[in-house]
TORVEXMI-201052 format. One line per 4 residues: number of its first residue (from 1); for each residue x, y, z of N, C-alpha, C, O. Coordinates in steps of 0.05 Angstrom, whole numbers, plus 32768, in hexadecimal, padded with zeros to 4 digits. Atoms other than C-alpha are relative to their C-alpha. Layout:
<sites>
NUM	X:Y:Z:X:Y:Z:X:Y:Z:X:Y:Z | ...
</sites>
This chain:
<sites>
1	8005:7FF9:801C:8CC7:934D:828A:800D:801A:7FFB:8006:802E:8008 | 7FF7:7FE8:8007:8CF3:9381:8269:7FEC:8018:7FF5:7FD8:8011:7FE8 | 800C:7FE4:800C:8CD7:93C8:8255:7FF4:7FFE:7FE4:7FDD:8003:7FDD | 8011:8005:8022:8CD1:93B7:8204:7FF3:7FEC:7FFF:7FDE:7FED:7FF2
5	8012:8011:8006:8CB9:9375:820D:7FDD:8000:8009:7FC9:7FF5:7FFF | 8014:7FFD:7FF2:8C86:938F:8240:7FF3:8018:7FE9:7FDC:801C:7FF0 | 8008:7FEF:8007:8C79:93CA:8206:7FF1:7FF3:7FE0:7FDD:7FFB:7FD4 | 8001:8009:8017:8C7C:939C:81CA:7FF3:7FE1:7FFA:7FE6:7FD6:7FE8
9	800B:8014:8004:8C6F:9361:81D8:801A:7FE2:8000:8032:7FEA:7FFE | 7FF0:8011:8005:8C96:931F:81D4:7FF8:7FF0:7FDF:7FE1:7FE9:7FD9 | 7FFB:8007:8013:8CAB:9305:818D:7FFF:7FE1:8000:8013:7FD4:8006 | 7FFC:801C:8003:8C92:92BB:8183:800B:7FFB:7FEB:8009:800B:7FD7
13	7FEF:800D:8015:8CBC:9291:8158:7FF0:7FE0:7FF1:7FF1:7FC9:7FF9 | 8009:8013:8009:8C95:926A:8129:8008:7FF1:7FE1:8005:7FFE:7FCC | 7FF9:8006:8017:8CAD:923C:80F2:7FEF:7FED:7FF4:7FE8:7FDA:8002 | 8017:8018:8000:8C79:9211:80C0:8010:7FF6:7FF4:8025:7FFF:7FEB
17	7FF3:8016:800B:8C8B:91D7:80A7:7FE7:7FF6:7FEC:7FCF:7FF8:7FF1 | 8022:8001:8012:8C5F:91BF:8064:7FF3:7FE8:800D:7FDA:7FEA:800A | 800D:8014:8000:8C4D:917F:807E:7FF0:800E:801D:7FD9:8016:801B | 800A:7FFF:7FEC:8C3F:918F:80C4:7FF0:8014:8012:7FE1:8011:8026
21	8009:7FF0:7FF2:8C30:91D1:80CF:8009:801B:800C:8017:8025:7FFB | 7FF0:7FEA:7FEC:8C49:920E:8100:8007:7FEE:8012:7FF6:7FE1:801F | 7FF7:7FFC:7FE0:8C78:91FE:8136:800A:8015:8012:8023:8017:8011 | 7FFE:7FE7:7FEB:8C7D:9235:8166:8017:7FF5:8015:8019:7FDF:8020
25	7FE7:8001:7FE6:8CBF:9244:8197:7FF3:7FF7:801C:7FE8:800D:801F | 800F:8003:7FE9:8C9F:9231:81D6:8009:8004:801A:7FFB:8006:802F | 7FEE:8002:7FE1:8CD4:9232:820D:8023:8006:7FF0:8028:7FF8:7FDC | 7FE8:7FF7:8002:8D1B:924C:8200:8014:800B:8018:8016:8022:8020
29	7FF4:7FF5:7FE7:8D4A:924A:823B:8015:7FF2:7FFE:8012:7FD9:7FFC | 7FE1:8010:7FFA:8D99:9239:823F:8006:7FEE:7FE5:800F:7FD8:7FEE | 8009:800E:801A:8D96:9218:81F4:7FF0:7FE1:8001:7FF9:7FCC:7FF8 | 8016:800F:7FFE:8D5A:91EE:8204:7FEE:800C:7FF7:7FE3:801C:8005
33	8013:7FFD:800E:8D2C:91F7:81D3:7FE9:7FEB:7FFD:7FEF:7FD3:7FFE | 800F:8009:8000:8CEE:91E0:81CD:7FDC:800E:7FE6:7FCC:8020:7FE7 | 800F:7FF2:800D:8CBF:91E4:8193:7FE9:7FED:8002:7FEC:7FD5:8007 | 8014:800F:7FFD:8C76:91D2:8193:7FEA:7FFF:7FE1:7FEB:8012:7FD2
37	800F:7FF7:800B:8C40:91C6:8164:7FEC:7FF4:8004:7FEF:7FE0:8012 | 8024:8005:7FEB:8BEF:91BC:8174:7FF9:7FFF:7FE5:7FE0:7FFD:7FE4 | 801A:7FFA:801D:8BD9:91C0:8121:7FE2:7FEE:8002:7FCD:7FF7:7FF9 | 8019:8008:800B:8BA6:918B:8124:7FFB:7FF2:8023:7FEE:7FDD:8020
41	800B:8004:7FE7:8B99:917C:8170:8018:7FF1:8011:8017:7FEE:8029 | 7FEE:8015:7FEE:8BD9:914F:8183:8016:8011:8004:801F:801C:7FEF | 7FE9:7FF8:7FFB:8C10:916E:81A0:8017:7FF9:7FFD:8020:7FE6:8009 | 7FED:800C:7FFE:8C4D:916B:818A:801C:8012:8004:8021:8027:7FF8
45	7FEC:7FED:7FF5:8C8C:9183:81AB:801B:7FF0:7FF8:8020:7FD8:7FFA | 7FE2:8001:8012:8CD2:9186:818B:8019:8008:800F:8017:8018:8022 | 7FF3:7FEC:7FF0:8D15:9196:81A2:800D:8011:7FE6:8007:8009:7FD0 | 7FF5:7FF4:801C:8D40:91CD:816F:8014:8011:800F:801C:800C:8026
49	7FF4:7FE5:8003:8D65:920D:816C:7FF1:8011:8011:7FDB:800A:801A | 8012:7FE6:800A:8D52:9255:8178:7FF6:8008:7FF0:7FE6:801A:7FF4 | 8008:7FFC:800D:8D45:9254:813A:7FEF:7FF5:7FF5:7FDD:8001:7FE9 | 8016:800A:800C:8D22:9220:8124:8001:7FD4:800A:8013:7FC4:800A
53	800C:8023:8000:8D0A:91D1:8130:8019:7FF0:7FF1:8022:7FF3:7FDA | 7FF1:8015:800B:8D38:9199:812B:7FF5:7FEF:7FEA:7FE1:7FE2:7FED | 8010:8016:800F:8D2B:9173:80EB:8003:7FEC:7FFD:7FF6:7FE2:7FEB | 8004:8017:7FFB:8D3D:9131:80FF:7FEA:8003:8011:7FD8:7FF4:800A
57	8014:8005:7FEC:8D0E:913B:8135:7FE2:8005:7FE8:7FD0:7FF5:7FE2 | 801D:7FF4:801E:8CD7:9162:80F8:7FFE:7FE7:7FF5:7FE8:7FDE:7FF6 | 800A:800F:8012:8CE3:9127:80CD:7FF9:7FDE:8015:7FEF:7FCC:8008 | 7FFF:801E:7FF7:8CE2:90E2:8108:7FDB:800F:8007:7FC9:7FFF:8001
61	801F:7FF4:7FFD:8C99:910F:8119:7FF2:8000:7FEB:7FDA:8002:7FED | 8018:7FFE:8017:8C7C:910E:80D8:7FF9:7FDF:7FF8:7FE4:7FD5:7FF0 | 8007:801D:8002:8C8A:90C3:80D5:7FF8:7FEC:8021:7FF7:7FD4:8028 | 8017:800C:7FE4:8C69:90BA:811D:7FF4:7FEA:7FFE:7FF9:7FD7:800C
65	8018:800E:8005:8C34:9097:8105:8008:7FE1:8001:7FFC:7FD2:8011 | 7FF3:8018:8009:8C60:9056:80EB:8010:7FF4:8013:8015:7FDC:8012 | 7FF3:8006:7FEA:8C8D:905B:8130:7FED:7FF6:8010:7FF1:7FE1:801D | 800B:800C:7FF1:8C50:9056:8153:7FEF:7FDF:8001:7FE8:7FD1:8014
69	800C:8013:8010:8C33:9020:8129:8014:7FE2:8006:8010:7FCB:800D | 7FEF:8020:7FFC:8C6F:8FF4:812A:8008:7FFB:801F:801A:7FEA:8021 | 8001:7FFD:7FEB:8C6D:9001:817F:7FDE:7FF3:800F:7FDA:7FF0:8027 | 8019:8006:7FFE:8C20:8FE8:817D:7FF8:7FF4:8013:7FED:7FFD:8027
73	8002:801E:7FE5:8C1F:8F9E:81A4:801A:800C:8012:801E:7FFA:8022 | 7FF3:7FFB:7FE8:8C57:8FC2:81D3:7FF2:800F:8007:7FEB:800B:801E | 8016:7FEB:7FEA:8C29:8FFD:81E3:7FEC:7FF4:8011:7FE4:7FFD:8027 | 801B:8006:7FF7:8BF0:8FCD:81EC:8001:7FF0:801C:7FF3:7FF2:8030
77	7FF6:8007:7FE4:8C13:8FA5:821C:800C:8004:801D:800D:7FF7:8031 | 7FFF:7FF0:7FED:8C2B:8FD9:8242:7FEC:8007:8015:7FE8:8007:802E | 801E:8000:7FEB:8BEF:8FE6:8256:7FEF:7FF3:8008:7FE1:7FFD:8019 | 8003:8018:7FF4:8BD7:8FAC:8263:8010:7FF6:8016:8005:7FE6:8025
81	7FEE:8008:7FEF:8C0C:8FA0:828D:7FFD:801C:8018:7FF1:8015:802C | 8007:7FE3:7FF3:8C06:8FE6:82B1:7FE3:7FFB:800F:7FE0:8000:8027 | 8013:7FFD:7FFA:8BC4:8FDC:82B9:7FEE:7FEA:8016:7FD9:7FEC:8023 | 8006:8022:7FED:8BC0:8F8F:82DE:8013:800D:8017:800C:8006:802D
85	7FF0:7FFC:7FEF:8BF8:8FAE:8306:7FEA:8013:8019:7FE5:800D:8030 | 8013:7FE9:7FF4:8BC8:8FE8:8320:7FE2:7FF4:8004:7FCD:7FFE:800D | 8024:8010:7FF5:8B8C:8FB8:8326:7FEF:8014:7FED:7FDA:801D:7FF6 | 801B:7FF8:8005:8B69:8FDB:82F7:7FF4:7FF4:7FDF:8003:7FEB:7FCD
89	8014:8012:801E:8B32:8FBF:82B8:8011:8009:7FEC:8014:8020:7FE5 | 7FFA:8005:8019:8B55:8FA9:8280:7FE3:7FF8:7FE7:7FDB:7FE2:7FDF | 8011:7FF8:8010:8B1E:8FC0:8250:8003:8001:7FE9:7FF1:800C:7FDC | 7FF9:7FF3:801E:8B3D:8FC4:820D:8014:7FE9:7FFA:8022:7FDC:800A
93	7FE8:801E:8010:8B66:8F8E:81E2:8018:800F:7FE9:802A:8000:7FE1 | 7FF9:7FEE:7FFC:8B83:8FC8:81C7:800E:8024:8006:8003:803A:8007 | 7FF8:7FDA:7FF6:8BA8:900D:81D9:7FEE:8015:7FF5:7FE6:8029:8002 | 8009:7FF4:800B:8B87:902B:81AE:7FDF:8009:7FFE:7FD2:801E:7FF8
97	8020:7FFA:7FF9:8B3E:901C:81BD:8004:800B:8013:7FED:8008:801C | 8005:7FF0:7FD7:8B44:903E:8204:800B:801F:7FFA:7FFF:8035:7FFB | 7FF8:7FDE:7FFD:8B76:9078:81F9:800B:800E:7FE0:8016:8002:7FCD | 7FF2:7FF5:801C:8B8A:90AB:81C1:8018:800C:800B:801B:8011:8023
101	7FF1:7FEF:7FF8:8BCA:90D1:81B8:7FF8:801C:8008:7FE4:8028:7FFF | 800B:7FE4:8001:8BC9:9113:81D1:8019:8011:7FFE:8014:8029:7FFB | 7FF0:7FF6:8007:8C0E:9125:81CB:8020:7FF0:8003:8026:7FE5:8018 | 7FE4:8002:8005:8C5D:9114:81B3:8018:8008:8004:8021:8012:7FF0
105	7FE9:7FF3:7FFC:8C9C:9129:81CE:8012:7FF2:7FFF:8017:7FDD:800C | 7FE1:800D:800B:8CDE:911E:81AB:800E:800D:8012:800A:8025:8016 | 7FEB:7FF5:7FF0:8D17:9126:81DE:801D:8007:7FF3:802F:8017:7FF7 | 7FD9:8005:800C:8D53:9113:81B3:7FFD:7FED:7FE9:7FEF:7FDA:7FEE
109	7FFC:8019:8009:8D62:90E8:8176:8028:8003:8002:8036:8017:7FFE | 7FE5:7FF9:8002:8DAE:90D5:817D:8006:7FE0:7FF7:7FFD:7FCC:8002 | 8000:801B:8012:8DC6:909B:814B:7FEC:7FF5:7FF8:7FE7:7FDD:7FF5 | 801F:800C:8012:8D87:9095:812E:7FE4:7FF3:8010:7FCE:7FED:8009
113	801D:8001:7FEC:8D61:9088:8170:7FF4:800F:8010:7FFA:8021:8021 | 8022:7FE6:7FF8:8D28:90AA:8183:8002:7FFF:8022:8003:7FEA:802E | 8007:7FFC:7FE6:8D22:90BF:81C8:7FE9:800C:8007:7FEC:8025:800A | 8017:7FF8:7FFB:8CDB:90CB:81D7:7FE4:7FF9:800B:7FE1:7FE3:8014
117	8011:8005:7FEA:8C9E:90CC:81F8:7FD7:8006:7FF2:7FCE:8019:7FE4 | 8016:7FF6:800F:8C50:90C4:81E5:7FEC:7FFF:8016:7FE7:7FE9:8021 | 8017:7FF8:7FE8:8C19:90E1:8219:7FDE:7FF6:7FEE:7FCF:8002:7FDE | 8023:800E:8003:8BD4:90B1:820E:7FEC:801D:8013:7FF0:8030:8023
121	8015:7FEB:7FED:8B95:90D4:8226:7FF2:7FE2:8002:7FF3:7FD1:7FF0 | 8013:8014:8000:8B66:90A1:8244:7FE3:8002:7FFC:7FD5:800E:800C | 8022:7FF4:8004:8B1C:90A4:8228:7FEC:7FF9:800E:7FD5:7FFD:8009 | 8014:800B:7FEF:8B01:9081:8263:8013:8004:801F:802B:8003:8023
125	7FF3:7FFC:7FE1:8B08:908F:82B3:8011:7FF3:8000:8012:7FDE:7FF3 | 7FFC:7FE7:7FE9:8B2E:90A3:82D8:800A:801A:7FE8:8014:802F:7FEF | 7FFB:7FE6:800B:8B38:90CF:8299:801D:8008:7FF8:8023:801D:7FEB | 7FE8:7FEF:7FF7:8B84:90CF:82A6:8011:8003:7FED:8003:8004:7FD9
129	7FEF:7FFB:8010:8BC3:90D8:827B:8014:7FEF:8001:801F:7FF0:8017 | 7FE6:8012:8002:8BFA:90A5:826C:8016:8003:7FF2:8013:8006:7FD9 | 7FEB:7FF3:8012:8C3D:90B4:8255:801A:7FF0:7FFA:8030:7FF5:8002 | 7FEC:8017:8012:8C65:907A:822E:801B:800E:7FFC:8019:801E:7FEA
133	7FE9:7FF8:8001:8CB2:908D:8235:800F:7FEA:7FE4:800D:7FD2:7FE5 | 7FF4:8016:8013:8CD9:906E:81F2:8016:8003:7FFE:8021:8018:8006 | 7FE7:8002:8007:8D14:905F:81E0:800C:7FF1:7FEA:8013:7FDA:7FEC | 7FF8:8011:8021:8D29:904A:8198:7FE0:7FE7:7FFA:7FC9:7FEF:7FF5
137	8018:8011:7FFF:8CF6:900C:8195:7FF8:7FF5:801C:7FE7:7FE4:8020 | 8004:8006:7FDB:8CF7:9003:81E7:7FED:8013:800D:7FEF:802B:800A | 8014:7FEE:7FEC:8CC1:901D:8215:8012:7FFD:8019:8011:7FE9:8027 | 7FF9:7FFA:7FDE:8CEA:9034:8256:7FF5:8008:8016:7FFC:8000:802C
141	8007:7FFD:7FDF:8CC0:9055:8288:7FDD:8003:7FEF:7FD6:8000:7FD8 | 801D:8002:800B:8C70:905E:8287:7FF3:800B:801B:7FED:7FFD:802F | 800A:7FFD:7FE9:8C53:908F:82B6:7FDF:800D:7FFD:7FDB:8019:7FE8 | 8016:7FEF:7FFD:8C0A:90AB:82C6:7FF8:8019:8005:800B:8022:8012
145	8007:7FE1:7FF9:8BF1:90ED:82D1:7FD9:7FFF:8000:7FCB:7FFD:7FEB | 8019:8008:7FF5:8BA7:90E5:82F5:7FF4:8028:7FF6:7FDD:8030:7FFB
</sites>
C-alpha cells in the first residue's frame, strides 16, 4: 500500500444507474474491470471500463428477469438432471421451489450473446450453491460449491 493511499484512503469508483442502482469498481487489474452491485440483495457483477459499467452488459441485466424466464424448463431440468446424477431427492417440479438466485455474472456479450453465469442458493440441505454457466440460450457447464 503506497504512503497517500495508506494516508487517504483508497478512492471507490461508484456509478448509479436509475433503474438499478450503485455499481461500485470492485476489482481493477490489467483492464479487467469488474463492477458490482448488491442494491436489493442479488448480486450482480458486470464487466466495464475504469470508468464506468458496460451498458450492454447494464442493459442485458436489467432485462434478467425475461432471460431467465425464457431459460425456465432448461434450468429445471438441469437440475433434475444434476441431481439423479448425484443420487440425490428430486424434491421440487420446479427450480424455483428449491433454490433462489443469489447472484449474476455477465462475462461478455459479443454479437448479441450473453456470456453468463447465474449462482442458485439452495433453501434446503446440504445448503450448497449451484452455478449455471450460459451461453446465448445454451447451458454449458454447471458446477457446485458445498
Amino acid at each position: 500500500m503506497g504512503l497517500l493511499t495508506s494516508l487517504f484512503g483508497k478512492k471507490t469508483k461508484v456509478i448509479v444507474d436509475t433503474v438499478l442502482g450503485p455499481f461500485t469498481l470492485t476489482y481493477s487489474k490489467r483492464d479487467k474491470n469488474i463492477w458490482v452491485n448488491n442494491n436489493d440483495g442479488l448480486v450482480r457483477s458486470i464487466r466495464g471500463t475504469n470508468d464506468a459499467p458496460d451498458e450492454l452488459q447494464i442493459t442485458f441485466i436489467k432485462n434478467v428477469d425475461a432471460e431467465i424466464e425464457k431459460l425456465n424448463d432448461i434450468i429445471t431440468k438441469r437440475f433434475i438432471r444434476e441431481f439423479k446424477e448425484a443420487d440425490l431427492p428430486v424434491n421440487f417440479k420446479n427450480w424455483n421451489e428449491r433454490f433462489k438466485i443469489g447472484a449474476i455474472d455477465v462475462m461478455l456479450i459479443f454479437e448479441g450473446k450473453a456470456y453468463w453465469n447465474i449462482t442458485f442458493e439452495d433453501m434446503q440441505e446440504p445448503y450448497a450453491h449451484f452455478t449455471l454457466y450460459i451461453e446465448g440460450n445454451k447451458t454449458t457447464d454447471f458446477s457446485i460449491d458445498t
